[in-house]
N, CA, C and O atoms as a Maestro MAE file, in Angstrom:
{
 s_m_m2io_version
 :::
 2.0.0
}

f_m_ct {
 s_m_title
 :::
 protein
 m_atom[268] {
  # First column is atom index #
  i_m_mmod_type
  r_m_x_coord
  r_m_y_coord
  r_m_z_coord
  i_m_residue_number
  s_m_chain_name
  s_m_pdb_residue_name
  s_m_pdb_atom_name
  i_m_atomic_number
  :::
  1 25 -9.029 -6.602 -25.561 1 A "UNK " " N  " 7
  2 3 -8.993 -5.216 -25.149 1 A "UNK " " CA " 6
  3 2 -7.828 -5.020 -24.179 1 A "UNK " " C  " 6
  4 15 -7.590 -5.879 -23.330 1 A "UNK " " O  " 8
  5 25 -7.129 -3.959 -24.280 2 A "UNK " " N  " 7
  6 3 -5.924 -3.506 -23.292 2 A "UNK " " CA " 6
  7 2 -6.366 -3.218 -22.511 2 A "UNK " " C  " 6
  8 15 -7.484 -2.708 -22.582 2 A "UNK " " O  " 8
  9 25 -5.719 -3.394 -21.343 3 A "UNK " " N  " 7
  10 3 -6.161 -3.280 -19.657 3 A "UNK " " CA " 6
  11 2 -5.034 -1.800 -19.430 3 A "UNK " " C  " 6
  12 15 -3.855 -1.954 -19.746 3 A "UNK " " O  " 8
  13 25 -5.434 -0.616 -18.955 4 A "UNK " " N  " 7
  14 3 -5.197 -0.069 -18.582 4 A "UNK " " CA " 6
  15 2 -4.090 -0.061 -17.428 4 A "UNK " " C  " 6
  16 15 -4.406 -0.864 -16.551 4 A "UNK " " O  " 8
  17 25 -3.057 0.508 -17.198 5 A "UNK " " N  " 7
  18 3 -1.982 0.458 -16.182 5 A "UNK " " CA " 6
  19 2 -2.250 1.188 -15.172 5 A "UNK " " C  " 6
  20 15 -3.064 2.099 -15.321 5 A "UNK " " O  " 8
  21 25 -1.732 1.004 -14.105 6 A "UNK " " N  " 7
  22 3 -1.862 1.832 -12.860 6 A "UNK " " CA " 6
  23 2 -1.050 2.459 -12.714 6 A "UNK " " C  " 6
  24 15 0.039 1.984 -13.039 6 A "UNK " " O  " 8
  25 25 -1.070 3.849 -12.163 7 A "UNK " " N  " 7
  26 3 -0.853 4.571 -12.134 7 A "UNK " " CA " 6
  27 2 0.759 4.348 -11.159 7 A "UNK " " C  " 6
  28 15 0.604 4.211 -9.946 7 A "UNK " " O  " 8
  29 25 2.127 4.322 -11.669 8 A "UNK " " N  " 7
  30 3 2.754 3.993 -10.449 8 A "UNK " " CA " 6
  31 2 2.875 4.694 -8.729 8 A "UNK " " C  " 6
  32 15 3.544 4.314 -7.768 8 A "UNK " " O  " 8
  33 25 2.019 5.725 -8.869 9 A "UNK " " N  " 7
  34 3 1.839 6.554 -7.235 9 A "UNK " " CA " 6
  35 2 0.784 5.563 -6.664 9 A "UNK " " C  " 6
  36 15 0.554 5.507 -5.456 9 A "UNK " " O  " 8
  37 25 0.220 4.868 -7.483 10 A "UNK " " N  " 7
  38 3 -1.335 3.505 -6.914 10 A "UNK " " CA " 6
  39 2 -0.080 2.763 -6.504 10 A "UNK " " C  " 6
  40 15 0.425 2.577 -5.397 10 A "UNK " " O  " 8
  41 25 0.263 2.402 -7.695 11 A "UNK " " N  " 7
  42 3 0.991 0.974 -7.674 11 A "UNK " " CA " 6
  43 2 2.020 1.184 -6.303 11 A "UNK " " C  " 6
  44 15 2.242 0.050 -5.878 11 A "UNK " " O  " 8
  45 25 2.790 2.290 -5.380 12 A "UNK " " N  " 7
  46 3 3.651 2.402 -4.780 12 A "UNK " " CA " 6
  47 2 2.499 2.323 -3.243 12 A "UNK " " C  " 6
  48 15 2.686 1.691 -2.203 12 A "UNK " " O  " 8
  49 25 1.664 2.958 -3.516 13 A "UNK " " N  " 7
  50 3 0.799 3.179 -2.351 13 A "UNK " " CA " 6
  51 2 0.196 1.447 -1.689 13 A "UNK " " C  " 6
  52 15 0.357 0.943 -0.577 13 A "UNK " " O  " 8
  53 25 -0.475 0.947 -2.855 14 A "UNK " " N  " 7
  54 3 -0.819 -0.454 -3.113 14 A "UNK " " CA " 6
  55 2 0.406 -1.322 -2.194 14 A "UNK " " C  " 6
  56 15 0.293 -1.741 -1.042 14 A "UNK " " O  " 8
  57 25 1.704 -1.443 -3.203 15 A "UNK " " N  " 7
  58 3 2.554 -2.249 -2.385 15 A "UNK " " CA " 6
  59 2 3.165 -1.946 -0.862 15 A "UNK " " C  " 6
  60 15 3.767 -2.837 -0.263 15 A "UNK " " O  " 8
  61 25 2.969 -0.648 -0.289 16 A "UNK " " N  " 7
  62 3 3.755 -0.348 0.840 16 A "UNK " " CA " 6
  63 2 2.093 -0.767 1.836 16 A "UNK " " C  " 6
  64 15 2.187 -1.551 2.780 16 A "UNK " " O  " 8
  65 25 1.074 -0.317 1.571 17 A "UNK " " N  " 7
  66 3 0.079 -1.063 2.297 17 A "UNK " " CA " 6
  67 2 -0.334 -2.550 2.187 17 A "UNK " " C  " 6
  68 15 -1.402 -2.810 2.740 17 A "UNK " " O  " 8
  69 25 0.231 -3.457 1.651 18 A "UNK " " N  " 7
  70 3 0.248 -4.306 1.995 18 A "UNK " " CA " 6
  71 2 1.460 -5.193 2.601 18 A "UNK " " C  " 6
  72 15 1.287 -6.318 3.069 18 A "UNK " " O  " 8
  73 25 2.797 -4.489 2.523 19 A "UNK " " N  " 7
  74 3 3.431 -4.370 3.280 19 A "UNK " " CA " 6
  75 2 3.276 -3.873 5.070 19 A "UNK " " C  " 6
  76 15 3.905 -4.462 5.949 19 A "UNK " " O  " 8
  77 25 2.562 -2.991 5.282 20 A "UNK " " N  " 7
  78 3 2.265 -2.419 6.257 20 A "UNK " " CA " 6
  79 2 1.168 -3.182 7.250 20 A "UNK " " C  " 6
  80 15 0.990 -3.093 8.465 20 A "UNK " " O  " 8
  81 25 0.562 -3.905 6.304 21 A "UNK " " N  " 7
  82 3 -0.773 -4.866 6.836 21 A "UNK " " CA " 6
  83 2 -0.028 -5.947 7.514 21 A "UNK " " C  " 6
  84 15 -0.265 -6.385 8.639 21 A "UNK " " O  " 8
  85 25 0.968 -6.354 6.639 22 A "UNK " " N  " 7
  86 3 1.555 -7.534 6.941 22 A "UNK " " CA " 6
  87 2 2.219 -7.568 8.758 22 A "UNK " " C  " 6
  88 15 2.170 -8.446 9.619 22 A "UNK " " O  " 8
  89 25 2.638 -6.567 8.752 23 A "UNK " " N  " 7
  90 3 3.283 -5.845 10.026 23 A "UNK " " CA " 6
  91 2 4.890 -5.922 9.868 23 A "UNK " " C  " 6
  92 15 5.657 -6.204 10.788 23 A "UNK " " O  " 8
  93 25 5.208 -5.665 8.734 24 A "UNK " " N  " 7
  94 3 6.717 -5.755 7.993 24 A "UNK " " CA " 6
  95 2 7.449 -4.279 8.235 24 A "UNK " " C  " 6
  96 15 6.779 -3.349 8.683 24 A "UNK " " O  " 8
  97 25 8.194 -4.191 8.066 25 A "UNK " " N  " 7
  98 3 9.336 -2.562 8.629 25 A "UNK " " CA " 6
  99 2 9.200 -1.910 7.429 25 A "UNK " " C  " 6
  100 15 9.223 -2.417 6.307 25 A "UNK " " O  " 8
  101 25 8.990 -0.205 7.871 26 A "UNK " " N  " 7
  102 3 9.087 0.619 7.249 26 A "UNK " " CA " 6
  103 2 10.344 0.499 6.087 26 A "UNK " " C  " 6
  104 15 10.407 0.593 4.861 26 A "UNK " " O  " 8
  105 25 11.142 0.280 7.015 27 A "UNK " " N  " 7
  106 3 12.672 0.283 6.202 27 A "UNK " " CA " 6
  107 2 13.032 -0.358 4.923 27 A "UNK " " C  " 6
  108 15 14.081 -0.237 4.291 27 A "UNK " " O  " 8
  109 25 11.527 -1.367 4.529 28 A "UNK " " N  " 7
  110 3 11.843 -2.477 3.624 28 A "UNK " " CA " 6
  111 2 11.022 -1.305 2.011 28 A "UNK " " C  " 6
  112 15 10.822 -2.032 1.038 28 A "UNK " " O  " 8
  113 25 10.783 -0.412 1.858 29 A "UNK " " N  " 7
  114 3 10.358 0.686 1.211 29 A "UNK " " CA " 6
  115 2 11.664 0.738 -0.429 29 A "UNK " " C  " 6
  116 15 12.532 1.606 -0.526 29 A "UNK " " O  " 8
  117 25 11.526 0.019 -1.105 30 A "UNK " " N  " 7
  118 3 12.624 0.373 -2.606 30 A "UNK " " CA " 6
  119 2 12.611 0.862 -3.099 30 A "UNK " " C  " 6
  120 15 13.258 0.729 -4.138 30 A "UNK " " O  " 8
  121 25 11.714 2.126 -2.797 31 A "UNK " " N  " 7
  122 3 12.254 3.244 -4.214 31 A "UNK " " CA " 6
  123 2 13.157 4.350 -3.499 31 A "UNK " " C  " 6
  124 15 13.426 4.486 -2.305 31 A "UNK " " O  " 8
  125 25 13.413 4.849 -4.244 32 A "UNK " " N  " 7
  126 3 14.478 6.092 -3.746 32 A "UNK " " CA " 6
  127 2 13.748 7.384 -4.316 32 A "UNK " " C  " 6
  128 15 14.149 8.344 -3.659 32 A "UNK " " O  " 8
  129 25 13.066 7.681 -5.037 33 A "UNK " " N  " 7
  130 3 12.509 8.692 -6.032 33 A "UNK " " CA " 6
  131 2 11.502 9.371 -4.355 33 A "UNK " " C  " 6
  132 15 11.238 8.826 -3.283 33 A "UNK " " O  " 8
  133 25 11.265 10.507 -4.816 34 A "UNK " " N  " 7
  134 3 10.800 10.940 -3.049 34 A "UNK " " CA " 6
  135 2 9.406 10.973 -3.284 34 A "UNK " " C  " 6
  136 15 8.648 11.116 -2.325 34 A "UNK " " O  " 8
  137 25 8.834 10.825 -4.792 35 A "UNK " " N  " 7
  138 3 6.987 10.626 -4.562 35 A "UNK " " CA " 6
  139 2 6.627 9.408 -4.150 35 A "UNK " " C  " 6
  140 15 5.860 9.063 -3.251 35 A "UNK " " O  " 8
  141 25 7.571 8.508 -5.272 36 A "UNK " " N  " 7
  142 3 7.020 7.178 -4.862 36 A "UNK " " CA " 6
  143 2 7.533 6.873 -3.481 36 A "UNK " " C  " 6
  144 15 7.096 5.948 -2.796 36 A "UNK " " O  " 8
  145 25 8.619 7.819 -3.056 37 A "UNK " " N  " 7
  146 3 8.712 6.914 -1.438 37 A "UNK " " CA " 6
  147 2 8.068 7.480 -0.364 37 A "UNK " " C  " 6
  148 15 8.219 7.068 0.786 37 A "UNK " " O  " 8
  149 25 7.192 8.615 -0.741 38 A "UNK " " N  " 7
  150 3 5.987 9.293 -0.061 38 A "UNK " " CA " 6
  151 2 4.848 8.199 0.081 38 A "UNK " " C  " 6
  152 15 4.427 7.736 1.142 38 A "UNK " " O  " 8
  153 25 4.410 7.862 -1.275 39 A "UNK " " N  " 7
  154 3 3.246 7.526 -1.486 39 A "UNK " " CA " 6
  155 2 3.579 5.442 -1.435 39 A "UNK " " C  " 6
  156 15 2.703 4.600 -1.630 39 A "UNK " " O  " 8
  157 25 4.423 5.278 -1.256 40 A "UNK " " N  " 7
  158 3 4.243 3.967 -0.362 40 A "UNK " " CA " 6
  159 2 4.684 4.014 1.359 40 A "UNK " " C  " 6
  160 15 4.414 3.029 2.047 40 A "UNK " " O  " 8
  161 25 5.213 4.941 1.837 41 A "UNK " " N  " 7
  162 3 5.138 5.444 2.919 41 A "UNK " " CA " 6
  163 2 3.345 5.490 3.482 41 A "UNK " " C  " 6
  164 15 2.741 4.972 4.421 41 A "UNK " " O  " 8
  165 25 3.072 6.132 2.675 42 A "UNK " " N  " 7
  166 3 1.476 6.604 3.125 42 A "UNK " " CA " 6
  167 2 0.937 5.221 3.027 42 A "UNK " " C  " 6
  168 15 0.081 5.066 3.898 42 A "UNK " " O  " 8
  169 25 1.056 4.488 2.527 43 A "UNK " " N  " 7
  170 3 0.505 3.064 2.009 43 A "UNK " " CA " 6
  171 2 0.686 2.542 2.995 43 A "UNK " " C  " 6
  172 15 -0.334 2.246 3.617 43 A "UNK " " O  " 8
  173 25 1.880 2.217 3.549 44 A "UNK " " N  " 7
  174 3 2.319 1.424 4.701 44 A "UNK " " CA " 6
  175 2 1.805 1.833 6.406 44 A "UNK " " C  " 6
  176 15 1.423 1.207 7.394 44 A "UNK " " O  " 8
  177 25 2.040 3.119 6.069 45 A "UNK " " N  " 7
  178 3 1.097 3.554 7.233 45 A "UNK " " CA " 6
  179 2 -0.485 3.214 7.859 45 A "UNK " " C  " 6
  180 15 -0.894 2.955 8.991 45 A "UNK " " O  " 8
  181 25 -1.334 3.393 6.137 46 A "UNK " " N  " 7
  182 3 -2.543 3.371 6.483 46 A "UNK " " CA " 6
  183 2 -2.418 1.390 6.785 46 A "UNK " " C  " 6
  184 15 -2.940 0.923 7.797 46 A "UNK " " O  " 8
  185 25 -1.695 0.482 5.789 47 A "UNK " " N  " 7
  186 3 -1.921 -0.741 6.242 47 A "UNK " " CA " 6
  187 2 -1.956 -0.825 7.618 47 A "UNK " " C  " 6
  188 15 -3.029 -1.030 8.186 47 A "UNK " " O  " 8
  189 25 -0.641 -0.659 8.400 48 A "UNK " " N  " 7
  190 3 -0.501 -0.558 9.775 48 A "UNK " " CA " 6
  191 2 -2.103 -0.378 10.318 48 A "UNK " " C  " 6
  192 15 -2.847 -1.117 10.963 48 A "UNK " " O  " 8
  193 25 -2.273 1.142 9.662 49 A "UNK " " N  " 7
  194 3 -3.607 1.672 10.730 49 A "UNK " " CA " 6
  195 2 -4.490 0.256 10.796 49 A "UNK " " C  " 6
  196 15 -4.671 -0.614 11.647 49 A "UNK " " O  " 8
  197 25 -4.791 0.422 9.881 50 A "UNK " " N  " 7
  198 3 -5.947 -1.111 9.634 50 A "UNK " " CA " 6
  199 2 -5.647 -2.308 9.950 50 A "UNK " " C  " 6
  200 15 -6.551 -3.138 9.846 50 A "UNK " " O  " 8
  201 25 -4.332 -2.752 10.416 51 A "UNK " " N  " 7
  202 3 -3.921 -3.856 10.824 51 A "UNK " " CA " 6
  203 2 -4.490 -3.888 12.357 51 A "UNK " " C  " 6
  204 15 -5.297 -4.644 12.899 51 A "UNK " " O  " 8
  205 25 -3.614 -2.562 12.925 52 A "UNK " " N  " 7
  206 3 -3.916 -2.316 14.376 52 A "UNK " " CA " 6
  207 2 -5.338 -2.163 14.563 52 A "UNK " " C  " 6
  208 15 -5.577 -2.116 15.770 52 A "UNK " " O  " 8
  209 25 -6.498 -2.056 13.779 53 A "UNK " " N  " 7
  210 3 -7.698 -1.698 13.944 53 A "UNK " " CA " 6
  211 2 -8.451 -3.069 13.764 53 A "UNK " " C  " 6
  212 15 -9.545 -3.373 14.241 53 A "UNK " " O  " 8
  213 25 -7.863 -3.608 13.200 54 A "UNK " " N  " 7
  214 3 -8.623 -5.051 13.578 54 A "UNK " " CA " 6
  215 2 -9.010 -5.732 11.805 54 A "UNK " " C  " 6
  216 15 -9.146 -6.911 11.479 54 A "UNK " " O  " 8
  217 25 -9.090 -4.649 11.048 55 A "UNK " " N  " 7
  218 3 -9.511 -5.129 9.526 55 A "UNK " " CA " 6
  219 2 -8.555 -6.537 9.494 55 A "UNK " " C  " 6
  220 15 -7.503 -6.721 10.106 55 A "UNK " " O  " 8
  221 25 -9.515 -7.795 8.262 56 A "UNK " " N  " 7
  222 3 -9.121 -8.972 8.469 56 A "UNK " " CA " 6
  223 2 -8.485 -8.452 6.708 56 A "UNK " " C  " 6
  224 15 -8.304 -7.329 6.237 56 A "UNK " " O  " 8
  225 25 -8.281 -9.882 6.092 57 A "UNK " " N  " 7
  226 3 -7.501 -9.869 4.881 57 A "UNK " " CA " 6
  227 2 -8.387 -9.522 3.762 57 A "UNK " " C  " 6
  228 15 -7.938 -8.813 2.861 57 A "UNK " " O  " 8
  229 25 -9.545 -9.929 3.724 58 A "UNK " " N  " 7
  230 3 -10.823 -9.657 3.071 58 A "UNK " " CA " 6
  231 2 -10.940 -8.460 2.647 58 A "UNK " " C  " 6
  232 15 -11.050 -8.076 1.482 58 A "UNK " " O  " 8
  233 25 -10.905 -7.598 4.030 59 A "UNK " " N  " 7
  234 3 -11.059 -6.336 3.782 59 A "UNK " " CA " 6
  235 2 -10.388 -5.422 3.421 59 A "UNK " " C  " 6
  236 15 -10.697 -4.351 2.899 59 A "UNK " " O  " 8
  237 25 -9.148 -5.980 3.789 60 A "UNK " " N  " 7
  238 3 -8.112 -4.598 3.339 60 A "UNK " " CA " 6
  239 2 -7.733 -5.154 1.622 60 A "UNK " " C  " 6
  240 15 -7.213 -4.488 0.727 60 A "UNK " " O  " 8
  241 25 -8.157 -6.446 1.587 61 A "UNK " " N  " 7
  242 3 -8.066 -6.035 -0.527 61 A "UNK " " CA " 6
  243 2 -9.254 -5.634 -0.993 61 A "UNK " " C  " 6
  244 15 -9.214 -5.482 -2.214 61 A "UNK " " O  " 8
  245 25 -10.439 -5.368 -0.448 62 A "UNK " " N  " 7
  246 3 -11.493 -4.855 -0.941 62 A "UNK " " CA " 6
  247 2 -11.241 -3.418 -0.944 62 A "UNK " " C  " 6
  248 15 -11.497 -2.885 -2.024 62 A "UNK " " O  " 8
  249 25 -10.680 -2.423 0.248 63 A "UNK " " N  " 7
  250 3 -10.253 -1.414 0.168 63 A "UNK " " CA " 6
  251 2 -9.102 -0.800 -0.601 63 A "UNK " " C  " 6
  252 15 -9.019 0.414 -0.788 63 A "UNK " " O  " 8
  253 25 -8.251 -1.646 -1.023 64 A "UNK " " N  " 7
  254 3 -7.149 -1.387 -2.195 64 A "UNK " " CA " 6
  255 2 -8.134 -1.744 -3.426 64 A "UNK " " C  " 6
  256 15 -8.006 -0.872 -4.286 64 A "UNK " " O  " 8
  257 25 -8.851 -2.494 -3.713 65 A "UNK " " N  " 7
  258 3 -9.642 -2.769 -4.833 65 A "UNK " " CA " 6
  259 2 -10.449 -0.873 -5.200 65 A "UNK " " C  " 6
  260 15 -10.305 -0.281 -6.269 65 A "UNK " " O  " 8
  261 25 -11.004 -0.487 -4.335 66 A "UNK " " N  " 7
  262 3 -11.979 0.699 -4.067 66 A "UNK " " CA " 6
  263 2 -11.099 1.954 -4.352 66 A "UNK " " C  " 6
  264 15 -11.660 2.999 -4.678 66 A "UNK " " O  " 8
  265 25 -9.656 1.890 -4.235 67 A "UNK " " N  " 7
  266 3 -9.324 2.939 -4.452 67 A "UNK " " CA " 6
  267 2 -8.680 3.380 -5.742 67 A "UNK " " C  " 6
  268 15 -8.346 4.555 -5.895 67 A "UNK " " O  " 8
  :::
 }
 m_bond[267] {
  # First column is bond index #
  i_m_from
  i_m_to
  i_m_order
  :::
  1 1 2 1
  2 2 3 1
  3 3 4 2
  4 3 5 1
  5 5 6 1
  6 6 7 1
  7 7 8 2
  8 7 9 1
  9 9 10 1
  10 10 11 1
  11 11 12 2
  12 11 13 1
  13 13 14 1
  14 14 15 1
  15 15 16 2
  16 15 17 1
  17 17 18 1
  18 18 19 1
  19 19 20 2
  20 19 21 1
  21 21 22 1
  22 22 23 1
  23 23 24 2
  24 23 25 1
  25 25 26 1
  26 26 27 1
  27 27 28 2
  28 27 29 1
  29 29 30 1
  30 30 31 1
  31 31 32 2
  32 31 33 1
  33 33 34 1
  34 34 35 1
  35 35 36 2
  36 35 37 1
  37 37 38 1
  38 38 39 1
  39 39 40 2
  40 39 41 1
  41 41 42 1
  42 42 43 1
  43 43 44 2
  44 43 45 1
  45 45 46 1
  46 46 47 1
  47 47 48 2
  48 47 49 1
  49 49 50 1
  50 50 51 1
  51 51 52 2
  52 51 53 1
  53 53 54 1
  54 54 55 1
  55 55 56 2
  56 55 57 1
  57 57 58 1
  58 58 59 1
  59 59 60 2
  60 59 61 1
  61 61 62 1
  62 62 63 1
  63 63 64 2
  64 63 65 1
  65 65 66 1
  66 66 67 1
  67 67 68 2
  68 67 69 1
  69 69 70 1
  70 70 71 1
  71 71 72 2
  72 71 73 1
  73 73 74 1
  74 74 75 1
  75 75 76 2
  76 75 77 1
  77 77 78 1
  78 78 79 1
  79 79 80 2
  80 79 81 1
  81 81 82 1
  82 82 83 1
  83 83 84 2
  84 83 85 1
  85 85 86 1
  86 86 87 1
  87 87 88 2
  88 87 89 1
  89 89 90 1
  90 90 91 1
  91 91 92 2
  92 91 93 1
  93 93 94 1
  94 94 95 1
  95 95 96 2
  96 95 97 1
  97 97 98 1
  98 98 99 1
  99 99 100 2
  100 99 101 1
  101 101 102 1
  102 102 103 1
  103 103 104 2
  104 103 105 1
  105 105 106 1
  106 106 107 1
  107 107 108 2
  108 107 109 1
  109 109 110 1
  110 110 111 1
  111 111 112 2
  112 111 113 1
  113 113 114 1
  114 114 115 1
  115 115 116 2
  116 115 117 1
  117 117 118 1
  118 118 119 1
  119 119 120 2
  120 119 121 1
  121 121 122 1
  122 122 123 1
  123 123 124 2
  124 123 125 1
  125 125 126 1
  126 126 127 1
  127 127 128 2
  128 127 129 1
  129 129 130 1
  130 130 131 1
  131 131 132 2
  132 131 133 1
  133 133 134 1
  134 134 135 1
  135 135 136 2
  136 135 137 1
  137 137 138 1
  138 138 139 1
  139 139 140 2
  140 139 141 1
  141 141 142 1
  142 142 143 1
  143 143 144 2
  144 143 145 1
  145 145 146 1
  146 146 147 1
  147 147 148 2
  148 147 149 1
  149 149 150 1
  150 150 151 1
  151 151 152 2
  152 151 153 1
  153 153 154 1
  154 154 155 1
  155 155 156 2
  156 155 157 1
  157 157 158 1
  158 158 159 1
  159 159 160 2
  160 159 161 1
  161 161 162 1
  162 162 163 1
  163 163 164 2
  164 163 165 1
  165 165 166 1
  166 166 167 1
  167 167 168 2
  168 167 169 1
  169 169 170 1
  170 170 171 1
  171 171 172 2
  172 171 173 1
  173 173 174 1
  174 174 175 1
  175 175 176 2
  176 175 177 1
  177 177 178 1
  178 178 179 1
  179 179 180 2
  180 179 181 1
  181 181 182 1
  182 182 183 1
  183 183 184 2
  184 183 185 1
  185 185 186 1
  186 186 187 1
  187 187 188 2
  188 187 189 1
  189 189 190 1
  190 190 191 1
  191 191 192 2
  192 191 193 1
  193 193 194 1
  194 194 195 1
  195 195 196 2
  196 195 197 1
  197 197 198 1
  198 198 199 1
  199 199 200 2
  200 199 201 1
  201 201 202 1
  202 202 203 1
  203 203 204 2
  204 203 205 1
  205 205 206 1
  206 206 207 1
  207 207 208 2
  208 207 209 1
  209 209 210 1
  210 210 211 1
  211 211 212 2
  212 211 213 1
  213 213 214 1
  214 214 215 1
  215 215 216 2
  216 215 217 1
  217 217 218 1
  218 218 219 1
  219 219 220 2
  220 219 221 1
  221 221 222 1
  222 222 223 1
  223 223 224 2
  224 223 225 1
  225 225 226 1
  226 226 227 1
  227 227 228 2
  228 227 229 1
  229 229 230 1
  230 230 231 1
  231 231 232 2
  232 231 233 1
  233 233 234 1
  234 234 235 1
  235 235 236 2
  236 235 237 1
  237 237 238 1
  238 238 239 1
  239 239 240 2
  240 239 241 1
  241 241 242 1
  242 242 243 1
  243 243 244 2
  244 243 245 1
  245 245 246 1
  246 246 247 1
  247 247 248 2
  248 247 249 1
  249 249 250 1
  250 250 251 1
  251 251 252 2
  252 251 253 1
  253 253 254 1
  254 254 255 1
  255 255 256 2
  256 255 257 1
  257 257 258 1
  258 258 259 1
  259 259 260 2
  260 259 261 1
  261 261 262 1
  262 262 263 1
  263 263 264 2
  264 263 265 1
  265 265 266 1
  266 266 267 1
  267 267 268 2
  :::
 }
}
C-alpha cells in the first residue's frame, strides 16, 4: 500500500522545529518561497518554545507525530 506524502507546509514546519529544539539559528531556514519560509519559521519558533520550557526529546517527537 502507498504511504501517503506530507504535506510540504508539515514537512517545512516539521524540519524548522526540530531545528529550533535543537537550539540551532534561525538563519539556517532553506527555502526562499515565503510559505514554506513562514511555516518553518513557525516550526522553529514553537521548537525553541518547548526547548526553553523544558520538553525532553520524547516529547517533542510525540508532538510532531500528533500533528
Amino acid at each position: 500500500m502507498k504511504r501517503q506524502k506530507r504535506k510540504p507546509s508539515e514537512k517545512a514546519f516539521a524540519k524548522g522545529y526540530v531545528v529550533g529544539f535543537e537550539g540551532r539559528s534561525r538563519s539556517l531556514c532553506p527555502h526562499e518561497t515565503q510559505q514554506a519560509r513562514y511555516d518553518w519559521l513557525n516550526g522553529w519558533r514553537e521548537g525553541r518554545n518547548d526547548q526553553w520550557n523544558g520538553f525532553n526529546r520524547m516529547a517533542s517527537v510525540q508532538k510532531l507525530s500528533n500533528r
